[in-house]
NUZASE-952216 format. One line per field, with one value per atom (N, C-alpha, C, O): atom name; residue in three letters; residue number from 1; y, x, z. Coordinates in pm, 1 decimal, m for minus. Each point is the difference from the previous one (the first is absolute). Example, Ala and Ser with C-alpha at 12.3 -4.5 7.8 and 13.67 -1.06 7.14 Angstrom:
REM residues 2
atome <- c(N,CA,C,O,N,CA,C,O)
residu <- c(ALA,ALA,ALA,ALA,SER,SER,SER,SER)
num <- c(1,1,1,1,2,2,2,2)
v <- c(m569.0,119.0,120.0,m1.9,106.9,119.0,109.0,110.8)
u <- c(1319.0,m89.0,90.0,103.6,m138.6,82.0,m77.0,50.9)
w <- c(780.0,0.0,0.0,66.5,m138.5,6.0,73.0,16.9)
***
This chain:
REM residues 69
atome <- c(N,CA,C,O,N,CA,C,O,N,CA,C,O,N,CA,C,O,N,CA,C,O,N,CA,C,O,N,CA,C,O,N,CA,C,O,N,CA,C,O,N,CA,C,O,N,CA,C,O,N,CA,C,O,N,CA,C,O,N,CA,C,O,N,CA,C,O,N,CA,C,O,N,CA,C,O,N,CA,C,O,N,CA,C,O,N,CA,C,O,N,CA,C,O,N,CA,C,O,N,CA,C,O,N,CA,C,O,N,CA,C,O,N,CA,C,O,N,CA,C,O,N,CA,C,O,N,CA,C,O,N,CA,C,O,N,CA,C,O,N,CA,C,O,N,CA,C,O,N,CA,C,O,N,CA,C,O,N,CA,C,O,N,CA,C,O,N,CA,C,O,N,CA,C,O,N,CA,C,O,N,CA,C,O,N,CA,C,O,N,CA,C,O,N,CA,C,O,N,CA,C,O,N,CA,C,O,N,CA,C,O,N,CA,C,O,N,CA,C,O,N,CA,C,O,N,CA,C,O,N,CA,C,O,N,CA,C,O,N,CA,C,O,N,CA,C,O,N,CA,C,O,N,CA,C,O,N,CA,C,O,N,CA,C,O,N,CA,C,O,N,CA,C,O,N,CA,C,O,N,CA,C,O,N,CA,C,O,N,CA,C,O,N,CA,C,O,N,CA,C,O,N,CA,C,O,N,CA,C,O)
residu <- c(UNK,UNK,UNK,UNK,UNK,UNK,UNK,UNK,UNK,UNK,UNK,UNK,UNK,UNK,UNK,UNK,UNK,UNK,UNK,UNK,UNK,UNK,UNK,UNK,UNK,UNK,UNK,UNK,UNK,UNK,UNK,UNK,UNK,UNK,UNK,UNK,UNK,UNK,UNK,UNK,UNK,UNK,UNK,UNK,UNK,UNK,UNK,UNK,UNK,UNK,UNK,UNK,UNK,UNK,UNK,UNK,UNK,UNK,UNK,UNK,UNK,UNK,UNK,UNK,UNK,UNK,UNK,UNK,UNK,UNK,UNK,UNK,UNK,UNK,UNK,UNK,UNK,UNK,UNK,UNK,UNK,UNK,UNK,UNK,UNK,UNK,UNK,UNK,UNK,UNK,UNK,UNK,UNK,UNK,UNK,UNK,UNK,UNK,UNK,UNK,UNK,UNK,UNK,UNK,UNK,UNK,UNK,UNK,UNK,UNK,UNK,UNK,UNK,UNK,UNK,UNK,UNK,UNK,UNK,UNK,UNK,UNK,UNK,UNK,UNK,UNK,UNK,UNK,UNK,UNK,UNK,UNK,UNK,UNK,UNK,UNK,UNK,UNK,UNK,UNK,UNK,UNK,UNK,UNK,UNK,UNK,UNK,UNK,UNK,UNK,UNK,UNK,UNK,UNK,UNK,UNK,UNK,UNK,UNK,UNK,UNK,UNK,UNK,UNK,UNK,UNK,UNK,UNK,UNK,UNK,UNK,UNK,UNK,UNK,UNK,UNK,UNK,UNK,UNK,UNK,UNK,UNK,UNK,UNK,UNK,UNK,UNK,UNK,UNK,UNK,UNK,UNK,UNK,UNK,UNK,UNK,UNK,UNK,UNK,UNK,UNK,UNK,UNK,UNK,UNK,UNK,UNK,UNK,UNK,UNK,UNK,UNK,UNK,UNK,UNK,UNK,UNK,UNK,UNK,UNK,UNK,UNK,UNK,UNK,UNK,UNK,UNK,UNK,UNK,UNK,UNK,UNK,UNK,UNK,UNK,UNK,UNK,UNK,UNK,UNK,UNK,UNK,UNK,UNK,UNK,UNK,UNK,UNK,UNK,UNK,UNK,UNK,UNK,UNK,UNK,UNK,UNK,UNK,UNK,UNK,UNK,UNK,UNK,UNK,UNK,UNK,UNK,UNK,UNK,UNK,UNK,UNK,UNK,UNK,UNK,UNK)
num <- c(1,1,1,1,2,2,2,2,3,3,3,3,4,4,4,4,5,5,5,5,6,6,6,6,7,7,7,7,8,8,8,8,9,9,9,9,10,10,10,10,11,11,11,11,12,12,12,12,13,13,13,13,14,14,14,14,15,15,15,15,16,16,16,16,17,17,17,17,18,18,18,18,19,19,19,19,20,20,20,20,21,21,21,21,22,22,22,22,23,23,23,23,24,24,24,24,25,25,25,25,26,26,26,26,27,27,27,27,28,28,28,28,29,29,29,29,30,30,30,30,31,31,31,31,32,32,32,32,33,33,33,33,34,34,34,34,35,35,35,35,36,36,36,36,37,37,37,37,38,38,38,38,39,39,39,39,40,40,40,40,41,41,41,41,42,42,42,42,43,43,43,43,44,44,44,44,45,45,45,45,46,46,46,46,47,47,47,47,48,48,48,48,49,49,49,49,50,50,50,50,51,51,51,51,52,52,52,52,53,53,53,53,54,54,54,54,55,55,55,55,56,56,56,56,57,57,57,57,58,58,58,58,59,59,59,59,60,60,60,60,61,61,61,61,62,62,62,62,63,63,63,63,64,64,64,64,65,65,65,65,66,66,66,66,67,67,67,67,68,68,68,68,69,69,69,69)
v <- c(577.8,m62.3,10.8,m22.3,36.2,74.4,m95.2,35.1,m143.8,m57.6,99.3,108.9,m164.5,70.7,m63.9,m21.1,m24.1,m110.9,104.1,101.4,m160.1,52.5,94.0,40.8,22.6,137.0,91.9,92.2,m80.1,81.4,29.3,106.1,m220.1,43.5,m34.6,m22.5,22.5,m33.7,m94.6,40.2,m187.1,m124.2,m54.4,m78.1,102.3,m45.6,73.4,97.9,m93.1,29.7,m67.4,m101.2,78.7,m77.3,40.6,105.9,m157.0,37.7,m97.0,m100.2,148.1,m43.4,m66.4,68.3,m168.9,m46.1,56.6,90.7,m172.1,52.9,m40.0,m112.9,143.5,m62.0,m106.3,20.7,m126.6,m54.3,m52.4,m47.9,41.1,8.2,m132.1,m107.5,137.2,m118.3,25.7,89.8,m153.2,m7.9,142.3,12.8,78.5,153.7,76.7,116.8,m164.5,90.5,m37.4,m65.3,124.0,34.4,m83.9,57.2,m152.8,m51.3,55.7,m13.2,78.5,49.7,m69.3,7.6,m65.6,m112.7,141.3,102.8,m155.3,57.3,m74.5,m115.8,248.9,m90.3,83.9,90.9,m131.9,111.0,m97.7,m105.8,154.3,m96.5,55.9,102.3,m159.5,46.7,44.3,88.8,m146.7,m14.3,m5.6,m66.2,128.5,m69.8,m80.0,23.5,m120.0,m67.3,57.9,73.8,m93.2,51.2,105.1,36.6,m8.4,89.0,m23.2,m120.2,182.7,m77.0,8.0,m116.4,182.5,60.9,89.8,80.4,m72.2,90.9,11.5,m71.1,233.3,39.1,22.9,m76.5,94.6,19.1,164.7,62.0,m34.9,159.9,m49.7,m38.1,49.2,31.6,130.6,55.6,12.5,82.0,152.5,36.5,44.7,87.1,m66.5,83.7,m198.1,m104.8,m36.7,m104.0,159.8,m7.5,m198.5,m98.9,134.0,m144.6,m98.3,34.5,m197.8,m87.9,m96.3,m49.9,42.8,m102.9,m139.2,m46.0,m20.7,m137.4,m72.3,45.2,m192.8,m13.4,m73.5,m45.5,36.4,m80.8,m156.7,m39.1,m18.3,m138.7,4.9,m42.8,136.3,78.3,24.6,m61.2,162.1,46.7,m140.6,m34.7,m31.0,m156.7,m35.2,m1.2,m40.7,m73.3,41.1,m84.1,202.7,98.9,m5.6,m21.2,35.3,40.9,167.5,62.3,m23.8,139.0,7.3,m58.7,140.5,44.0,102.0,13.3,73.0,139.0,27.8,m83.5,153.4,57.6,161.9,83.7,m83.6,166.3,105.2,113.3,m172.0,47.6,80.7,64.8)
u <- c(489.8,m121.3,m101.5,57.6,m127.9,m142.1,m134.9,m53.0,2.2,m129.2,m100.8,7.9,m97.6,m149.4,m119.2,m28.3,m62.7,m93.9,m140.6,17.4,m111.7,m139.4,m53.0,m86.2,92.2,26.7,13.4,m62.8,193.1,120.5,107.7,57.6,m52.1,63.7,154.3,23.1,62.7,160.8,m37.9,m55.2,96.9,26.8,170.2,48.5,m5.1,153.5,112.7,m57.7,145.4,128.8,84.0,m11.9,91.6,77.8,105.2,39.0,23.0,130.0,m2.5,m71.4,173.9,62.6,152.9,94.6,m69.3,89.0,92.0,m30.9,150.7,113.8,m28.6,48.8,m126.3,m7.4,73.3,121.1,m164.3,45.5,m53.3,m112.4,193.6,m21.5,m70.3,26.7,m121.5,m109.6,m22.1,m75.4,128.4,m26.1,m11.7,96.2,m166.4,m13.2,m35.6,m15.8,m9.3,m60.0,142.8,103.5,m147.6,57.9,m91.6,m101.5,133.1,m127.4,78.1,115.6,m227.6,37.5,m84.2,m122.7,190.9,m61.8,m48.7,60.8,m184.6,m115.9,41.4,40.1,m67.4,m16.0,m108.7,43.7,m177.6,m54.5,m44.0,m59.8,97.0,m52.3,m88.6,28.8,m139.8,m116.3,m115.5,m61.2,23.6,m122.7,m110.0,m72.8,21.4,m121.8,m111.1,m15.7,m79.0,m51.0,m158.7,m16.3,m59.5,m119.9,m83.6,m117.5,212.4,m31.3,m94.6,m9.1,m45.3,m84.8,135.7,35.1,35.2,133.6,95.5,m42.4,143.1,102.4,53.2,m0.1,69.7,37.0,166.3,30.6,27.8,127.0,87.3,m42.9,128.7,19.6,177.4,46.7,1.6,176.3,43.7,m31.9,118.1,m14.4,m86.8,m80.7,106.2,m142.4,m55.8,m18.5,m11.7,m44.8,m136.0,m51.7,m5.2,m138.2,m26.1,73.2,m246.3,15.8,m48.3,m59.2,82.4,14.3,m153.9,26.6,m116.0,m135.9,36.1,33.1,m52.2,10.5,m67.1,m25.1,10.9,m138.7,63.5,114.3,m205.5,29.5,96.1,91.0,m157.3,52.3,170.1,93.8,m109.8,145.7,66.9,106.8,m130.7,85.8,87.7,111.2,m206.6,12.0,111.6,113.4,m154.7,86.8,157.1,83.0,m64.9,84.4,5.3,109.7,m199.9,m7.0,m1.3,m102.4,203.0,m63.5,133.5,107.1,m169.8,149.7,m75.2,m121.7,234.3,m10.9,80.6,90.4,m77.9,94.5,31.4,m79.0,237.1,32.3,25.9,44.5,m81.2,107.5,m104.0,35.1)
w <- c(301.1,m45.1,113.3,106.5,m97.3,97.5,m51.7,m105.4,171.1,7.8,25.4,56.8,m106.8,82.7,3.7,m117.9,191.6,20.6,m109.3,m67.7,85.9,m107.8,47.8,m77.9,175.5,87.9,m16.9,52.0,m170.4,m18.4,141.9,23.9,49.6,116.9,m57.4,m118.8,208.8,m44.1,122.1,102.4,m130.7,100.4,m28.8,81.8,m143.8,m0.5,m72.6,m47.6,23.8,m46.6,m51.0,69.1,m140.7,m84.0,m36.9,49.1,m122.8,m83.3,m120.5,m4.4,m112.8,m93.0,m33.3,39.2,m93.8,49.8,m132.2,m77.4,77.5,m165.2,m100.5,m4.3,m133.0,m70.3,m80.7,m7.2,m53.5,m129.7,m83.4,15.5,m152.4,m107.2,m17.4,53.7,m139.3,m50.7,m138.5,m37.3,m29.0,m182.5,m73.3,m75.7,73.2,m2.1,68.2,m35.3,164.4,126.3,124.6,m13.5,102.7,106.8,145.2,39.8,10.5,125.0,135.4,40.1,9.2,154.4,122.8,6.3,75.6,88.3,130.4,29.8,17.6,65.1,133.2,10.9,127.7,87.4,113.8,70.7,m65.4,106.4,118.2,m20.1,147.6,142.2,84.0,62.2,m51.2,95.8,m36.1,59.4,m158.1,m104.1,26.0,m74.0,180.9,33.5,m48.7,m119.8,169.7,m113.4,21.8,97.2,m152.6,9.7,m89.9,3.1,m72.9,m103.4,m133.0,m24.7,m44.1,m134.1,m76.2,m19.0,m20.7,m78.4,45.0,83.0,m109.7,40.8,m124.7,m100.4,145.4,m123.6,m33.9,91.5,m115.5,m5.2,m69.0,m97.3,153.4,m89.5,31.7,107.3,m196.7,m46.6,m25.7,m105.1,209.9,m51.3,m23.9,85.5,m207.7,m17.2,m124.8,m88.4,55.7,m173.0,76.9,m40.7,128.2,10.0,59.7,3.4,40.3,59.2,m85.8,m102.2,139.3,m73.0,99.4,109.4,m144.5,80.2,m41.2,m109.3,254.6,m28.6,148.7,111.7,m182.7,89.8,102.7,m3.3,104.1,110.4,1.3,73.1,m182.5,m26.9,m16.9,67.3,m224.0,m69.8,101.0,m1.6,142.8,88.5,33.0,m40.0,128.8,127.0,m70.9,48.0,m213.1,m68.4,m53.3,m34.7,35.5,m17.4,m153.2,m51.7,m12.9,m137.1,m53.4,m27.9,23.5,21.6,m169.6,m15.0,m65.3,m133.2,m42.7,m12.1,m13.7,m31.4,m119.9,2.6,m99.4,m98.2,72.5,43.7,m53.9,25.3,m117.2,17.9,m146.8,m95.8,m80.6,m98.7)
***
């Protein structure tokens, strides 16, 4: 998982954790460290599924959900 601040720079790295099962989906727990703050938005990319924008607040708060399917 690869961050990127409003830039398009790469500011962090991440991983994915093992999924499990949630009612008809699959939930995979997120973990990225070193986030810098200052950004208007950062974006998120999984993967090659293209990136995911989310705002400054969303980041802080760790609101971030994605569908892979």
């Amino acid at each position: 998982m690869t961050v990127y601040d409003s830039a398009g720079k790469v500011v962090a790295t991440g991983f994915i954790g093992t999924g499990k099962p949630k009612s008809a989906a699959c939930v995979f727990p997120l973990s990225v460290a070193g986030v810098p703050e200052g950004s208007k938005f950062y974006q998120v990319e999984i993967s090659h599924r293209g990136k995911i924008t989310v705002s400054s607040a969303e980041a802080k708060a760790g609101k971030f959900a994605a569908s892979l399917g």
